[in-house]
C-alpha positions, 0 to 999 in steps of 0.5 A: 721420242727421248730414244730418237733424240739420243740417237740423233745427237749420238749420230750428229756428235759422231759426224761433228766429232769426225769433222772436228779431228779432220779440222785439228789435223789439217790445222796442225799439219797444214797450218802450224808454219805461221802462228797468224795462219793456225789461229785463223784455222783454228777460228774458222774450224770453230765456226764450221763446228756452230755450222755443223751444229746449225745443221743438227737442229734444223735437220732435227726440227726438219724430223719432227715435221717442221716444229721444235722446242727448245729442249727438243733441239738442245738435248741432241745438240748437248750430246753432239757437242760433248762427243765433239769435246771429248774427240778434240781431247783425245786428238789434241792429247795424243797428237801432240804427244804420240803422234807429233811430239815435236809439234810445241817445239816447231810452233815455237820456231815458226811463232819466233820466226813470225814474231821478228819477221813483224818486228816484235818487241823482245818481251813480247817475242819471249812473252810468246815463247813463253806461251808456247812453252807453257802450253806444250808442258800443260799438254802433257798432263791428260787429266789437266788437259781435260779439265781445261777443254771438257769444263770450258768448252763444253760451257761455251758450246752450250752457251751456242748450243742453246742460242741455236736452239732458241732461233730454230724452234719453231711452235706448232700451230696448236700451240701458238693458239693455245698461247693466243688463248691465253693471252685472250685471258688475261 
């Protein structure tokens, strides 16, 4: 049972994490022209990926013929969302380096254009820019990219993670009356 697990989290993972850099290449090739635009990208992106991982555990509970425990949702889903963290490090790390290492500097310009365009102060335009510059530096360091997105996100997911596993389990008829049972006990 551990062994069918494993491997659909490891096949759940791969799916979600080739549907995580199909995300991150259209919001940074597509949506990078308007800072508004790529952080709504980047919020809707995110939801698909709790969607992606909805789908995971009810098609995981759907396998062990309808009932699940929380353990048995959560360790596939664990796995899916560290190999979809490790591909959303890798993509970023080597798009914003190799591929489109120009990509913080025509950020810069489209967050400076949008933020006079809505008529934004000068400290917050250059509080901005200031952002924007410090992100670009810290994507250069791999090592302190992966210690940002691996330790944080992989928390956070986890934290959805279980609260998916907790809504979709779903107790055998055996088990909710040996718990009837117990109740009766005491």
């Amino acid at each position: 049972m551990k062994q069918k697990s494993t491997a659909f989290g490891i096949k759940a993972g791969l799916i979600i994490a080739a549907l995580y850099v199909l995300l991150l290449w259209i919001k940074f090739t597509f949506l990078s022209y308007n800072p508004f635009v790529f952080y709504l990208g980047g919020f809707i992106s995110y939801f698909l990926i709790i969607a992606a991982l909805i789908i995971a555990a009810v098609q995981k509970r759907n396998q062990q013929g309808g009932y699940a425990e929380i353990k048995d949702l959560f360790q596939p889903i664990f796995i899916a969302i560290i190999f979809a963290e490790i591909a959303y490090l890798l993509f970023t790390y080597f798009y914003l380096n190799y591929i489109n290492p120009t990509f913080f500097q025509t950020y810069e310009q489209a967050m400076d254009a949008f933020a006079h365009k809505n008529k934004m102060s000068a400290e917050k335009i250059q509080a901005q820019v200031n952002m924007v510059r410090a992100q670009a530096q810290s994507s250069k360091d791999f090592w302190g990219l992966a210690k940002g997105i691996l330790a944080r996100w992989i928390v956070i997911d986890s934290i959805f993670g279980l609260m998916i596993a907790f809504l979709f389990r779903k107790k055998t008829p055996q088990q909710l009356m040996d718990m009837r049972v117990l109740d009766q006990k005491f």
